[in-house]
C-alpha positions in Angstrom: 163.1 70.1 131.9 165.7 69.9 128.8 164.7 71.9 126.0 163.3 68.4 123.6 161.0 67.8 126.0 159.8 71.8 126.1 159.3 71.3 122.5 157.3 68.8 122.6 155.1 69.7 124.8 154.4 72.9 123.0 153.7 71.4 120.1 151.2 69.6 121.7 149.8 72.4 122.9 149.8 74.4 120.1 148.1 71.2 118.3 145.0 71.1 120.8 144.5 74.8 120.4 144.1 74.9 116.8 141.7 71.5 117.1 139.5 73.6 119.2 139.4 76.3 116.8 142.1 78.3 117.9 144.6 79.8 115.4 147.8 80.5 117.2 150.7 82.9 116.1 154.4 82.8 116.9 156.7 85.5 117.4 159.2 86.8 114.5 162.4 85.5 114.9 164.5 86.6 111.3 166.7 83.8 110.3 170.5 84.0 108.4 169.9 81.2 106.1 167.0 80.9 104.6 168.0 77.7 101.5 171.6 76.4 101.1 173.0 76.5 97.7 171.9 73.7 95.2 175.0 73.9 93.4 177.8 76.0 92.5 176.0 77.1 89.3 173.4 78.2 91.5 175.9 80.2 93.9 177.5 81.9 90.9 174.0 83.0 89.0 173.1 84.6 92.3 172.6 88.3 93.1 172.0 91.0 95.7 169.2 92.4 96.4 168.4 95.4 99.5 164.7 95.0 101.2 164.8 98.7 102.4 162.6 100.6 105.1 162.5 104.1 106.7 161.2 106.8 108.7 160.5 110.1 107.7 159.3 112.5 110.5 156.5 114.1 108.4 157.0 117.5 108.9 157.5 119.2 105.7 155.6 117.4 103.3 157.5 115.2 100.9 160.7 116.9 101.7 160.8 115.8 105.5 163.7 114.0 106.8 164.8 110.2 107.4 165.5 109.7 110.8 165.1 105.7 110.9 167.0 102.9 108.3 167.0 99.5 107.8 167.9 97.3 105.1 168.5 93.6 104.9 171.0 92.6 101.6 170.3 89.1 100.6 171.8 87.1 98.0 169.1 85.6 95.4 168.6 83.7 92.5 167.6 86.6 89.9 165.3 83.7 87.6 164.0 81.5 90.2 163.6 84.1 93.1 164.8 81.8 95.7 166.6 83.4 98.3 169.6 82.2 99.9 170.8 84.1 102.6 171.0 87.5 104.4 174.4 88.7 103.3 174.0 92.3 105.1 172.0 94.0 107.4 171.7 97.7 108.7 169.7 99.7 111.6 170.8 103.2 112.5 168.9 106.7 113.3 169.9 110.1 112.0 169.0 113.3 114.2 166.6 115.4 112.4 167.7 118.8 113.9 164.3 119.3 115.2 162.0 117.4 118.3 160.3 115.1 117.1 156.1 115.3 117.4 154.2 113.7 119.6 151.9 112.0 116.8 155.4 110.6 115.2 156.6 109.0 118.4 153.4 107.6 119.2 153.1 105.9 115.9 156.8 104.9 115.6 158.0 104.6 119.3 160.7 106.6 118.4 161.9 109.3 121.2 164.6 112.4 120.8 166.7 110.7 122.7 167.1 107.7 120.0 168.1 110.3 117.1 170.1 112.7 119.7 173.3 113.6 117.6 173.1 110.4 115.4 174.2 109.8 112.3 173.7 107.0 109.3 176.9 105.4 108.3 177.4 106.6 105.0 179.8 105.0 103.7 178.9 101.5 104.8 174.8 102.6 103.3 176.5 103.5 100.2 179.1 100.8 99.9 175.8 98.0 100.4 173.6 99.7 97.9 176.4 99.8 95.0 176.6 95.9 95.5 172.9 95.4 94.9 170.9 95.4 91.6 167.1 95.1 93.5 165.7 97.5 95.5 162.3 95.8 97.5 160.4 98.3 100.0 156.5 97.8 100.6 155.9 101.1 100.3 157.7 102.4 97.6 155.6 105.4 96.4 155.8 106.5 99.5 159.4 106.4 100.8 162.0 106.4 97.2 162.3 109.9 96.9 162.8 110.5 100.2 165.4 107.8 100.1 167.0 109.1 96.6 167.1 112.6 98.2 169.4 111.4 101.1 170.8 108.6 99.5 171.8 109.7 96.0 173.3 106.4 94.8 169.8 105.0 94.7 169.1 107.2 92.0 168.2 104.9 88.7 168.3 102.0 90.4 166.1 99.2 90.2 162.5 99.7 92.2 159.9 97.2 93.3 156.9 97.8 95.8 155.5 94.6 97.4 152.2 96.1 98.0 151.7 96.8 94.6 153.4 94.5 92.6 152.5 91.2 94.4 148.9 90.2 93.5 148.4 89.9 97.5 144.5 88.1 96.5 146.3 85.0 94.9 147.3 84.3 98.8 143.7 84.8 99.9 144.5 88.4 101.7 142.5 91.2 101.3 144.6 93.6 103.5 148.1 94.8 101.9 149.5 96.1 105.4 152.6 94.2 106.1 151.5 93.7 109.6 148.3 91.8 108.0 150.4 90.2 105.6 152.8 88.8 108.4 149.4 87.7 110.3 147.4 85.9 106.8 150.6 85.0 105.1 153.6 84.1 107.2 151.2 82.8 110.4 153.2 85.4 113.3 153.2 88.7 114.9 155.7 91.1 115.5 155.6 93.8 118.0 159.3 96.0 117.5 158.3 99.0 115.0 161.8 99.2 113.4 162.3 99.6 110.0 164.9 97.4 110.2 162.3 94.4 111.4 160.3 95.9 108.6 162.7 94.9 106.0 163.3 91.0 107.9 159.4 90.5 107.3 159.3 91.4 103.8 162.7 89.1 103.0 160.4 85.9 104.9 157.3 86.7 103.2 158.8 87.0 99.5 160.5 83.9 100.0 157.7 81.6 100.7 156.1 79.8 97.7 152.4 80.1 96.1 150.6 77.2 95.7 151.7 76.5 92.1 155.5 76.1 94.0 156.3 80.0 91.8 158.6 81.9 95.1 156.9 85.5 96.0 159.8 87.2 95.2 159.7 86.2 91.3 156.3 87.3 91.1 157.3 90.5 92.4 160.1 90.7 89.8 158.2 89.5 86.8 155.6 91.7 87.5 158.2 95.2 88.0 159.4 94.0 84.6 156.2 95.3 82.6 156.6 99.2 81.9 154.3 101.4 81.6 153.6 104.1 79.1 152.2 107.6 79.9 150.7 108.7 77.0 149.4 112.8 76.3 146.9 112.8 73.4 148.1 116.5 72.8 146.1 118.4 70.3 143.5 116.3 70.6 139.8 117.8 69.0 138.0 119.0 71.3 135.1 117.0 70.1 137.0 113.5 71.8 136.7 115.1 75.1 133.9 112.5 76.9 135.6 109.6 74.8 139.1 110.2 76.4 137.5 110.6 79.9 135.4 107.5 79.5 138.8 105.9 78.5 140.7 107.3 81.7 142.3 110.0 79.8 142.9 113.1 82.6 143.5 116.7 81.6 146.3 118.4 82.5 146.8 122.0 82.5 151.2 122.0 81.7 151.4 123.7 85.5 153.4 120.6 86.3 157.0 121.8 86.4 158.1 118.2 85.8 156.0 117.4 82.9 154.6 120.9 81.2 152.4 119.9 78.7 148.7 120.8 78.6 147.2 118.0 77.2 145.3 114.5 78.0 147.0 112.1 79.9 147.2 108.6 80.8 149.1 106.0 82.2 148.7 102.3 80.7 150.4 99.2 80.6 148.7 98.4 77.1 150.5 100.6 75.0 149.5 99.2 71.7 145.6 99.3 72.5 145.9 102.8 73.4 147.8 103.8 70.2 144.7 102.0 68.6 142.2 103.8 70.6 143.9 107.2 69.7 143.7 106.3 65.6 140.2 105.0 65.8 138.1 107.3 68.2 140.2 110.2 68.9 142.7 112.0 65.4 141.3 112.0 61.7 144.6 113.5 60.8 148.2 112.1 61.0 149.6 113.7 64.5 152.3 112.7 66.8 152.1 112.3 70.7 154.8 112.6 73.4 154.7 109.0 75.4 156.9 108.3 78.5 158.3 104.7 79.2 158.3 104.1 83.2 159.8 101.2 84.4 161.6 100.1 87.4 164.2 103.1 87.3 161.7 105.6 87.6 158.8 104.1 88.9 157.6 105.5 92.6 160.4 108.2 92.3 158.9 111.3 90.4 161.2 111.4 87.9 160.5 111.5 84.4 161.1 108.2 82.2 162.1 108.1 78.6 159.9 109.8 75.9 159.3 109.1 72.5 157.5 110.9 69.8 154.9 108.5 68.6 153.5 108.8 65.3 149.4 108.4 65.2 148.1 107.6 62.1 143.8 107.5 61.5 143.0 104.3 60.7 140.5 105.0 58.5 143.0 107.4 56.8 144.8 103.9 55.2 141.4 102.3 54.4 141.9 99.7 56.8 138.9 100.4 59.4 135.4 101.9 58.7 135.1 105.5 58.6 134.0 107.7 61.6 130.6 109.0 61.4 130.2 112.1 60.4 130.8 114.9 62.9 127.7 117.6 63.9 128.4 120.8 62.8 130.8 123.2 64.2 128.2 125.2 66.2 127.1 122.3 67.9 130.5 121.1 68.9 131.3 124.6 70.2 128.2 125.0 72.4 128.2 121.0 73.5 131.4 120.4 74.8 134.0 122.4 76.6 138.1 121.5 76.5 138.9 122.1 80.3 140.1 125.5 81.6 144.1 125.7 81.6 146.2 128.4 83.5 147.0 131.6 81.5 151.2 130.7 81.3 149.7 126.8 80.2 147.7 128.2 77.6 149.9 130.3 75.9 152.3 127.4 75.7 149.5 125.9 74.1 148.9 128.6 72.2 152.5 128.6 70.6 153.0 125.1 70.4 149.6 125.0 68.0 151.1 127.9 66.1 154.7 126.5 65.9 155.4 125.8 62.4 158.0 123.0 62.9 154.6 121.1 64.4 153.1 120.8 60.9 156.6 118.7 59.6 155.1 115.1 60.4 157.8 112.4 60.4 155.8 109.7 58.1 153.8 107.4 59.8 154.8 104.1 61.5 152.9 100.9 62.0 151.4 100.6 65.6 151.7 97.1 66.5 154.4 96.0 68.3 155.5 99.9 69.8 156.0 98.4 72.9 158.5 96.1 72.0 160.1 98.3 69.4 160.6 101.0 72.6 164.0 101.9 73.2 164.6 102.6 77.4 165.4 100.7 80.4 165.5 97.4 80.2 165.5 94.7 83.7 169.3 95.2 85.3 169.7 91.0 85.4 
């Protein structure tokens, strides 16, 4: 039977199952080429981009080793987000110096004789990441710092998750697992649990188009290009406690060695609402806050972004927004409300950062609308 007549008949099939109420699902098969160029123009305005997955053996906490890689490099169209083809593609397995558990070769179907004395090609990793401006992994918060500790050229490169920043719902799927997704959205299974087949069913799924015709993969980037701010409402009167809880506001006690500061905290992609927020219902005196721009660079790493020192000024302060009412008296606050309890080394750094006297020099106060855009920081690579 020649292989037309094969095809035929399983599309037939295929046809009669799904008339009976049947859905049916292929098999993965990656492909090469996904679109052929449109023009030259479009050929020259393209990029690379690595869709990245690994392994980490899970023993040690967030320090544990990679001992699976696979990345696809594709060449895409940076505005349009159509991609054209897989220019590159990588699988390898590095020995851990340890046996693996038996939980970790259950789940991956990975043995100690896969990773027995192997090694990632480093020069080739490193070589393909340099070439690429777009890093895409599905779970990124939980594998870029692993993958910037063993792979330090990732560092400051350009992050996206697709789990998080793909609104999944718009697609009808309530499940973000990339098995699901492959199931809901791209109508197949796939059985291998390599990383590397990991990263060919993220490069099929971004590809494919919404029902407005906008590709996955530009939704993905548009949405990575909104930062987000983490703001500390330091020195904040005790009295605004329940409103900054209400607002999402969470205390922190400046025991974290990457950001030391013992104040209220909050990550927003709003940042002029919150400035507003702070004037209007939290300082009645001129103050300024430390905020932190996160964008693709930093986000899902760990690592600090770039901070500013914003200026806050009261709103009523200028006339231009009704006064507060007036506070209960200062017995009342004191007995009502509680600032959280901070560790002894965090609250003497408190202690000496109220008592500093370079903290009374305010730098005059700056208009509020439009910080966001006025923010100096990382800006989207292409």
């Amino acid at each position: 039977m020649s292989e037309d007549v094969k095809s035929q008949e399983t599309r037939r099939m295929i046809s009669a199952l799904e008339m009976s109420g049947f859905k049916v699902l292929r098999r993965f098969a990656p492909v090469k080429k996904l679109l052929a160029f449109e023009s030259m123009h479009d050929q020259a305005a393209s990029v690379l981009g690595m869709f990245i997955s690994s392994r980490q053996t899970g023993t040690g906490g967030d320090q544990s080793p990679i001992v699976e890689l696979g990345y696809q490099v594709v060449r895409f169209n940076p505005k349009t987000g159509v991609i054209y083809e897989v220019d590159a593609e990588y699988s390898g397995f590095e020995d851990p110096g340890f046996e693996l558990s038996a939980r970790f070769k259950a789940a991956r179907a990975i043995e100690d004789r896969d990773v027995a004395g192997m090694k990632f090609d480093e020069e080739r990793i490193k070589a393909d990441i340099e070439r690429c401006v777009l890093f895409v992994c599905h779970d990124a918060s939980g594998q870029r710092a692993a993958l910037e500790r063993r792979f330090p050229s990732l560092l400051d490169k350009w992050f996206v998750c697709s789990e998080r920043e793909m609104d999944w719902r718009l697609l009808g799927v309530s499940s973000k697992q990339l098995e699901y997704l492959a199931f809901a959205v791209g109508g197949y299974f796939y059985t291998a649990k390599r990383a590397v087949v990991e990263a060919q069913v993220m490069v099929d799924l971004l590809a494919r188009r919404m029902e407005d015709g906008t590709i996955l993969l530009k939704s993905v980037i548009e949405r990575s290009k909104r930062p987000a701010w983490r703001l500390w409402a330091k020195d904040a009167p005790v009295e605004a406690r329940d409103a900054l809880e209400a607002r999402g506001y969470k205390w922190s006690d400046g025991s974290d060695k990457l950001r030391p500061i013992m104040a209220w905290g909050k990550v927003t992609e709003a940042l002029d609402k919150e400035l507003e927020f702070l004037s209007l219902h939290v300082y009645d005196t001129e103050t300024v806050i430390p905020v932190e721009k996160v964008t693709g660079k930093e986000r899902y790493s760990g690592r600090r972004g770039a901070v500013e020192a914003t200026p806050i000024k009261p709103r009523g302060a200028a006339g231009d927004a009704p006064p507060s009412p007036p506070s209960p008296p200062a017995e009342e606050q004191r007995s009502s409300v509680r600032q959280p309890q901070a560790s002894a080394a965090a609250q003497g750094q408190g202690d000496r950062q109220r008592t500093d006297p370079q903290r009374t020099q305010r730098p005059p106060a700056a208009a509020q609308s439009g910080a966001a855009r006025a923010w100096s920081g990382a800006e989207f690579p292409i």
